[in-house]
N, C-alpha and C positions, 0 to 999 in steps of 0.2 A: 504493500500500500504506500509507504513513504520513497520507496522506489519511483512508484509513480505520479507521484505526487512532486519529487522533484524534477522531473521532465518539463509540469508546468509550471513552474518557476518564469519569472519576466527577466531580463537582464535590465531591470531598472531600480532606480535607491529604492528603501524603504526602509520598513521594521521587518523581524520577524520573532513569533511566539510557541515557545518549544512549551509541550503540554505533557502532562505524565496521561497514564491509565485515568487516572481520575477526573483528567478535564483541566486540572489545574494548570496555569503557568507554571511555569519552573525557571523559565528564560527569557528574558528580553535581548533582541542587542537589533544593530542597526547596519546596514550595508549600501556600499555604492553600486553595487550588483547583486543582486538578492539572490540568482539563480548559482553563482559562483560560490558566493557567502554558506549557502545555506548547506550546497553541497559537499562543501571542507568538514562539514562534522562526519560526516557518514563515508569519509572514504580516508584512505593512509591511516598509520597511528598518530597517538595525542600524547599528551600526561595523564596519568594517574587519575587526576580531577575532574580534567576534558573528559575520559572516557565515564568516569562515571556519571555524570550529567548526562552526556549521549545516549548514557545504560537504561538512563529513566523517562526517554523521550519514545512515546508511542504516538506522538501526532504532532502536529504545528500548523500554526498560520500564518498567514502575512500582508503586511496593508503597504500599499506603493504610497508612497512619499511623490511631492514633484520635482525635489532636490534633495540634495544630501542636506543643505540646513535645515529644511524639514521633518527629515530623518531625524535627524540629531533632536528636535526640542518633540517632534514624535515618540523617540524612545524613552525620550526624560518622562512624561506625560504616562505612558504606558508602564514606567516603572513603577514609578507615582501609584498609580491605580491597584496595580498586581502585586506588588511588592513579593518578588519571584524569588525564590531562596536561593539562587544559584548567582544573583545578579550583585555587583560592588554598588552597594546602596548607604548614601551621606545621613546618618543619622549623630554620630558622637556630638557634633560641637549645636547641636538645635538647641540644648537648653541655655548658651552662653547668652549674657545678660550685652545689652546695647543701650546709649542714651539717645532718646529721641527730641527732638527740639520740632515743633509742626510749624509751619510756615501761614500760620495764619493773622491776623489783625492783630488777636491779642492773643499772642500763641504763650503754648504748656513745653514744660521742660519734663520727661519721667525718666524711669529706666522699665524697659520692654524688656522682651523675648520673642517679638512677631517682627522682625527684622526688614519682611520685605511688603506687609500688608498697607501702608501707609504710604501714598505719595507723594504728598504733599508734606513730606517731612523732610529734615536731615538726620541721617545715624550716624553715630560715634562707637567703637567699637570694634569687633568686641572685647567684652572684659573677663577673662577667665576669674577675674574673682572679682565677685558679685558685691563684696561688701564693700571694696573700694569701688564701684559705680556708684554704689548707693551713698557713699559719704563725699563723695564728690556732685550728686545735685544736690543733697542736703545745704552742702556750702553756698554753691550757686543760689541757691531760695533763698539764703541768707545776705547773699550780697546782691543781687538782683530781685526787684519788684515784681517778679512774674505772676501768673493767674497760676487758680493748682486748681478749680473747681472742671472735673469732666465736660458739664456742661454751663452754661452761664446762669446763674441763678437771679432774682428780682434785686435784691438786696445786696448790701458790701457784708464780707462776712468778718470775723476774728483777725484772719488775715489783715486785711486790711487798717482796722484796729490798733494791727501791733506795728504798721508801716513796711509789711511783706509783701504787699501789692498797692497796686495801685488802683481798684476799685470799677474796673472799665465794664462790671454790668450794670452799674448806676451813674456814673459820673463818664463825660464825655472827653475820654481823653485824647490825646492827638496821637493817629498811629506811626507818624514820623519816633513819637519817643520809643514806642516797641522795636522798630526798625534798627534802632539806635541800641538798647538793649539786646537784643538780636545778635548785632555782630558783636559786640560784646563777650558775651556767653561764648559765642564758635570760636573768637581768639582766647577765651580763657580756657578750654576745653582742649582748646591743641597745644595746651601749654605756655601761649603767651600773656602772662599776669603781669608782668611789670606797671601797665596801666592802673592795676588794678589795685596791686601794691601801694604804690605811689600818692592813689587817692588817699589809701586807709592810712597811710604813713599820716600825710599830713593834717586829716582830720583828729586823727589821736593827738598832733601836738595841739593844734586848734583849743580839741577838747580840753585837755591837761592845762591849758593856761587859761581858759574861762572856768575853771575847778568844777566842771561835767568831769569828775572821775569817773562814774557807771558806762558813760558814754563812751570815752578815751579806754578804759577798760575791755567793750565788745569791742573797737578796732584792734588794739591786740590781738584780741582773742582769735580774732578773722586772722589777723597777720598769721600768728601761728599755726590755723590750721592752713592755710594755702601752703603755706611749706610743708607742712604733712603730707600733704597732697598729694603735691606737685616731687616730692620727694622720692615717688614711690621707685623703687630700684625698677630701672630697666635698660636695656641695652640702645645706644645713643647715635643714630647715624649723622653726625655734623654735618656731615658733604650733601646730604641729601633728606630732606624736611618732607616726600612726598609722602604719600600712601602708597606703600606698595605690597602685594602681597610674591611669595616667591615658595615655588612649590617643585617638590622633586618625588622621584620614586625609585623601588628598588625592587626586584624580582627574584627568587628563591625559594628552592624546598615544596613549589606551588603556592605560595603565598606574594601576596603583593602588599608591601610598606609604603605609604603616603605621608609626605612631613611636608606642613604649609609655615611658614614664618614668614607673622602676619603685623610690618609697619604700617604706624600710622605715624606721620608728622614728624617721623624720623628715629620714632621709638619700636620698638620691639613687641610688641606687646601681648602677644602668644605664638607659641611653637604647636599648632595642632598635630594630630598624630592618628596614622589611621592604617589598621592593619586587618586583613580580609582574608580567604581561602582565594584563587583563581581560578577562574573556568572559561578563560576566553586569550584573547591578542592585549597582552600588555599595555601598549600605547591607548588599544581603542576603551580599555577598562580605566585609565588615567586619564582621559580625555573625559569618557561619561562621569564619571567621578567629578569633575571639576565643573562640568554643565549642571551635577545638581547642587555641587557646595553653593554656586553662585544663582542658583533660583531660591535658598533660602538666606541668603547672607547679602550685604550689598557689595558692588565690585569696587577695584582699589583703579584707583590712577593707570598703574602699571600691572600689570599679572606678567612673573617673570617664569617658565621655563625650561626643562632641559634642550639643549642643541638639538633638531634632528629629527625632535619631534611635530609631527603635522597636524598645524595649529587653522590650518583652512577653514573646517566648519567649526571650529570654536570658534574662529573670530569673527564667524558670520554671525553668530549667537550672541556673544559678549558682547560690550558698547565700549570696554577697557583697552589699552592697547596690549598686545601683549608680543612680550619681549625673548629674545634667544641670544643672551649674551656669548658673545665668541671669546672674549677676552678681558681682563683688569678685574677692579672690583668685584662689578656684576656677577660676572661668571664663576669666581670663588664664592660670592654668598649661595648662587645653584646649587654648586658643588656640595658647600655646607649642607644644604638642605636632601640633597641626595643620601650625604653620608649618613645625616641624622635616619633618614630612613631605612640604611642600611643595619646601624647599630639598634634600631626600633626593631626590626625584621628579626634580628639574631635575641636581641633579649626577653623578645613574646613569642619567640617561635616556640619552644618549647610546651610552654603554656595553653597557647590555644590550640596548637595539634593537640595536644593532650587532651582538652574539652571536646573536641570533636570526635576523639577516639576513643573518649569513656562511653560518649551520648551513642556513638554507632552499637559501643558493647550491647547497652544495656538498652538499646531497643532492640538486637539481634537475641539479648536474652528471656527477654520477657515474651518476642515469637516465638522462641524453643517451648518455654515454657507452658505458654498458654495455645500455643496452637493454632494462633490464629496471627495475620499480620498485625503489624503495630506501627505502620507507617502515619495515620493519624489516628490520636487517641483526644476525648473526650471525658471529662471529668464532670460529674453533677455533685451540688449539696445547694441545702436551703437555711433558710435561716428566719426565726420569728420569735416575738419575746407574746408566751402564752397565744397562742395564732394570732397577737396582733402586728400589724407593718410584715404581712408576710413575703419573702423574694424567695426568687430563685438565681442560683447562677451556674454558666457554662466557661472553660475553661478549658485550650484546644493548647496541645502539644504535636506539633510534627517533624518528627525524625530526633525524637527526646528535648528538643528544643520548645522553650513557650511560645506561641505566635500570637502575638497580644492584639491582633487586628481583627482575629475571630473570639474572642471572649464575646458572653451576651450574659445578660442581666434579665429579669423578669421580675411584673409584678404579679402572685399568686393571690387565688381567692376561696382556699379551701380552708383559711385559719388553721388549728392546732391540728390539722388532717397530713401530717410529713407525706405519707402514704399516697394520697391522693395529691398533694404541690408536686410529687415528684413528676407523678404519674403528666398532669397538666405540661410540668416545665417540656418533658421529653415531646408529648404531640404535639407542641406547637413547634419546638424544632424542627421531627423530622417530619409533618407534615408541609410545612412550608419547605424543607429542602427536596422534598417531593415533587408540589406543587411548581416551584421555582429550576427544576433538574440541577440545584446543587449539586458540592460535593457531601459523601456520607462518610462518618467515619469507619474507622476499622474495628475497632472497640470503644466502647464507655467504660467509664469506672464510676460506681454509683456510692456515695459519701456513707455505707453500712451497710450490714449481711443481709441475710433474706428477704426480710420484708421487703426494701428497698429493689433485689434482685427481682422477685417476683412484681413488683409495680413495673419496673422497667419493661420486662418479658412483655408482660399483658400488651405495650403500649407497640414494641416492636413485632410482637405477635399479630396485632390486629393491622397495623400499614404492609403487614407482609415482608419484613425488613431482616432474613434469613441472613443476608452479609453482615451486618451490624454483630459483633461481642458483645455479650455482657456481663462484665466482672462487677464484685464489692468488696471493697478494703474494710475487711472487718477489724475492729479493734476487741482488745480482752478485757479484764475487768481493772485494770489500771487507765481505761481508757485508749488505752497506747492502742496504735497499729501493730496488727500483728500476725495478720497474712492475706493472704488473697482468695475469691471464692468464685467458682465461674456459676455461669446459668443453668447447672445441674446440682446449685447447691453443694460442690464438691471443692472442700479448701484445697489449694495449691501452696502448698508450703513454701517458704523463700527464705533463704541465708540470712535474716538479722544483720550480717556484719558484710553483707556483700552492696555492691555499689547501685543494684537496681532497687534494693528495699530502701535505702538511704534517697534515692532518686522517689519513689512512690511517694513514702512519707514528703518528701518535699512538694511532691504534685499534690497531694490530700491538703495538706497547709496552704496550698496557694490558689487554690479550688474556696476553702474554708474563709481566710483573709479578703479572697472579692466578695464574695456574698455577704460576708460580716458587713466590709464598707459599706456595699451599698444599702443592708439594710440600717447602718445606722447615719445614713445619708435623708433616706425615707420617713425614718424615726422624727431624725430631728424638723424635715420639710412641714410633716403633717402635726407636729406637737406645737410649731407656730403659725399654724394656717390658721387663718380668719374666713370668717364666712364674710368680710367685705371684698377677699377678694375673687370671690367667684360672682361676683355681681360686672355685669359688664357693661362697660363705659366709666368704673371709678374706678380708675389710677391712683397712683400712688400720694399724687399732690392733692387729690379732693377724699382721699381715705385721710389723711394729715387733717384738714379742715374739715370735718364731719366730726371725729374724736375731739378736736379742737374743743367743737362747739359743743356736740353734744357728750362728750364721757366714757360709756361704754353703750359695744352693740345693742345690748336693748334700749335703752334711751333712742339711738336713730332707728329702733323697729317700731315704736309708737310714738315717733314723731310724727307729726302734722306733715301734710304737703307743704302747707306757705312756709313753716318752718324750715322744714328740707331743700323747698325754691330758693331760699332768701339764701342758703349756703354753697348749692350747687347747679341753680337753674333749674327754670323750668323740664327739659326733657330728664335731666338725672333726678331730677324728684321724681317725674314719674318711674322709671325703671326702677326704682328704690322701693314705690310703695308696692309696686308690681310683684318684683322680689318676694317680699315678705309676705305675701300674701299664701 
C-alpha cells in the first residue's frame, strides 16, 4: 500500500504526515520535493532512531504547499496542532518571564509570559529569572507615573493618591507626557539610567537642604536600588549594544544539542539549552526548531548562525537578519555557542538515553506481563467530598511517557455513587471517540479492584470495545499499591522493587493529583457562587451597586421594581424581578 502510495507522490514542496496503526501523527516534516522527500524513509539504511520511527509508520499524508516558505510556516502550524512524538518540538524556555510596555495613550508597564500575543507592544527579555523582572518594574512604578489598572476605571485610585500615577481616567492629561515617559522606561530598561540617576541625585540634595529628610530619604533609596538593579552580573559586549541572538548545534549518539545565547543591549542575558532524540536531517530539524522558538518568542536584530547552513526559507519566515559569520568576533561567539552544545550533548546524554531506555523497558514489561499492548495507556479515578463537587479524570500515557494534551476532566452527577461516576466518566469517552473515529486506547487502569473492574467491563462491554484492556491497581490495607488485576478479576503480581511498579505507582499518583485539583478547583468555584451571577445582563459592576445598595441577596429579591430601576435601569429591573420569580 505505501508502495503505492509513493508513486503518487507530486515533485512539489509541501508537508508530509507519517501516521502509526492508530491514525495518529507521529511525524511532521517538510520538503522541496515531497515525492523525493518522502521516498528517502522507505529505501537504503538510516540510524537507529530513523529506523525506528519508519518501524511505526503504517500510513501518511500530504498537503502541497505553493513554496517552500509555505512549507516551512505549514509544518510549524501542523506541529503546533499534532504535536507528533517523533518531531524536535520548542517547549523549554515558554515559561520565561518578559517585560511588556503597550504602546498605547496611556500605556501599562507588566511582566508577561505570552511573549508574542500583543502587538501593539514592546518586549524586553527574556528573563531566566523571574524575580529580577519583577523587581525591576516594581522600580520602574516607582520612579515612573505609569497607569497599573487592566482597564480604565471612572475614578483616580490609591495610586494616584500616593503620586504613582498620574490619574489619566479622570483628569485630562496631555499624551505628549506619556510619550515622554515612554522613552524613558525603554532607555532605563536597556540599561541606560544615568538620566535617571542624575534627577534622583539632585533632588535628594534639593530635598536635604529644604530638611524634607523623608523625601531626600526615598531618593536614596531609589539611588540604591537602581544599582541593584542594574548591577545584576552578566556578561558585557562593549563593541556591540545590539540585540542579538546566536544559536549553534551539535549532532551525536542520535541526539541533537541546541544552545541559543541570547543578547540584548549588549548583555548576555540567557544561554538556552535544548537537547532532543533525532529522527530526521540535522540542519532541517535546527532550522524547524528555530521557526518555532521564534513564533513564540520575539526576534532579535540579528539571528547569528552556523556557516553553511541554508538559511533561505528561514529568512523568508523571519523579519531579522540573519547572519553567517566567516570570521573575527562573530564567528568565535558561533563557535562558542556550538561548543556549548556540544559539552550540553555529552553531559545529558547519559541521562536522557537512560529515560528513554527505562520508559521503552517498562512499557515492553508491563506487554509481557499483561498480555496485551501498552503503547497507549489510560488511567481513571474520581474524586468527591460525600458525592458533593463530584469529577472525574483521565490521564493518557504513550510509550511510558505522560502526554499532557490528552488529559480530560469531567463533571459527574451520580454523587457518592464511585461505581456508577466511573461507569459515566468511561461512556462519554469512548462513546464520543466512537462517535468522532478517534484514537482508543490499548488499556485502562481503573483507580481500584473489582468493583471499579466490573463498572469499567459493563461500559466497554456494551460499545463492543473487545481491543480496549482492562486493569485495577488494587491497593492492600495500608492503602499502598500493591498489585495489578486484569478483567478476569485475576491479580498479576509485580516486583515491589522493580522499575515498572515504581513507574505505576507514579501513574496512580498522577491520575489521583488531576482529579484532586480539579475537584478542589470546582469546590472552591461553587462554594462562592452567587445566585446574582446566573442572572443575565448583571455584570460585575451592577452586582457591586445592587449589594451596595441593597445588603444581601434577599433584600434585592423583595425589592421593589422602582427601587431596583432607580439602581440599574429600567430593562435590568425587569430581568431581576423576572428572575426571582
Amino acid at each position: 500500500m505505501l508502495k503505492n502510495k509513493l508513486l503518487t507522490l507530486p515533485m512539489s514542496p509541501g508537508c508530509y504526515l507519517m501516521k502509526n496503526k492508530y491514525g495518529e501523527v507521529i511525524y511532521v516534516g517538510k520538503a522541496k520535493k515531497l515525492k523525493n522527500r518522502v521516498s528517502q524513509y522507505f529505501v537504503g539504511s538510516h540510524d537507529n532512531k530513523t529506523t525506528k520511527m519508519v518501524s511505526n509508520v503504517a500510513d501518511f499524508d500530504y498537503i502541497v504547499a505553493g513554496s517552500e516558505k509555505e512549507a516551512f510556516i505549514l509544518e510549524y502550524n501542523l506541529i503546533k496542532q499534532y504535536r507528533p512524538r517523533y518531531n524536535i518540538m520548542f517547549m523549554d524556555d515558554a515559561s520565561y518571564p518578559y517585560i511588556r510596555l503597550t504602546s498605547e495613550d496611556y500605556p501599562t508597564l507588566k511582566v508577561v509570559r505570552d511573549a508574542k500575543r500583543m502587538k501593539n507592544a514592546l518586549y524586553f527579555g527574556p528573563y531566566p529569572n523571574a524575580g529580577y523582572a519583577y523587581e525591576l518594574v516594581n522600580l520602574i512604578h516607582e520612579l515612573y507615573p505609569l497607569r497599573r489598572c487592566r482597564t480604565m476605571p471612572d475614578k483616580v485610585c490609591l495610586y494616584y493618591h500616593l503620586g504613582l500615577c498620574l490619574g489619566p481616567c479622570e483628569y485630562d492629561i496631555d499624551k505628549e507626557v506619556y510619550r515622554e515617559i515612554t522613552d524613558g522606561i525603554i532607555k532605563f530598561i536597556k540599561g541606560d539610567t544615568a538620566d535617571m540617576e542624575n534627577k534622583l541625585l539632585q533632588d535628594r540634595d534639593r530635598f536635604a537642604e529644604e530638611l524634607k529628610f523623608e523625601e531626600a530619604g526615598r531618593c536614596q533609596r531609589l539611588l540604591e536600588a537602581i544599582k541593584h538593579v542594574t548591577s545584576d552580573s552578566q556578561v558585557q559586549n562593549e563593541k556591540d549594544r545590539r540585540d542579538e541572538d546566536i544559536f549553534g548545534y551539535y549532532v551525536d549518539k542520535g541526539f541533537i544539542s541546541i544552545v541559543g545565547l541570547l543578547y540584548r543591549g549588549g548583555k548576555l542575558l540567557h544561554r538556552h539549552l535544548f537537547l532532543k532524540p533525532l529522527y530526521d536531517d540535522p540542519e532541517e530539524a535546527f532550522t524547524s526548531y528555530l521557526m518555532q522558538y521564534y513564533q513564540s518568542n520575539p526576534e532579535p536584530k540579528i539571528l547569528m548562525v552556523p556557516k553553511g547552513l541554508d538559511t533561505e526559507s528561514l529568512s523568508e519566515v523571519l523579519t531579522c537578519k540573519i547572519h553567517q559569520p566567516e570570521r573575527g568576533r562573530k564567528r568565535k561567539q558561533v563557535e562558542l555557542a556550538t561548543e556549548n552544545a556540544r559539552i550540553n550533548l555529552e553531559q545529558k546524554f547519559d541521562i536522557a538515553n537512560k529515560e528513554i531506555t527505562d520508559r521503552e523497558e517498562i512499557v515492553s514489561e508491563l506487554s509481557s506481563l499483561t498480555g496485551s499492548p501498552a503503547h497507549r495507556i489510560e488511567l481513571y479515578d474520581n474524586s468527591h467530598i460525600s458525592g458533593e463537587y463530584a469529577v472525574g479524570a483521565m490521564v493518557v500515557y504513550i510509550d511510558g511517557a505522560p502526554s499532557k494534551k490528552d488529559y480530560r476532566l469531567y463533571r459527574v452527577h451520580n454523587r457518592n455513587n464511585d461505581y456508577a461516576n466511573m461507569q459515566e466518566v468511561l461512556y462519554r469517552r469512548f462513546f464520543r471517540a466512537i462517535k468522532e473515529r478517534t484514537v482508543l486506547p490499548d488499556m485502562i487502569i481503573v483507580d481500584g479492584g473489582e468493583p471499579q473492574i466490573r463498572a469499567a467491563k459493563e461500559i466497554t462491554d456494551s460499545l463492543h470495545l473487545d481491543s480496549v484492556k482492562i486493569f485495577g491497581l488494587v491497593k492492600n490495607d495500608k492503602h499502598q499499591t500493591a498489585s495489578l488485576m486484569n478483567a478476569d478479576l485475576e491479580l498479576i503480581e509485580i516486583d515491589r522493587e522493580s522499575k515498572l511498579f515504581f513507574e505505576l505507582t507514579k501513574m496512580q499518583d498522577e491520575v489521583h493529583r488531576f482529579a484532586i485539583s480539579f475537584h478542589k478547583k470546582v469546590r472552591s468555584k461553587e462554594m462562592t457562587h452567587s445566585q446574582l451571577d446566573d442572572i443575565p445582563g448583571i455584570g460585575p459592576k451592577r452586582r457591586k451597586k445592587l449589594l451596595r445598595e441593597f445588603g444581601t441577596l434577599k433584600r434585592i429579591e423583595e425589592a421593589s421594581f422602582e427601587d431596583l430601576e432607580k439602581v440599574v435601569g429600567t430593562k435590568q429591573a425587569g430581568i431581576i424581578k423576572e428572575y426571582f420569580k
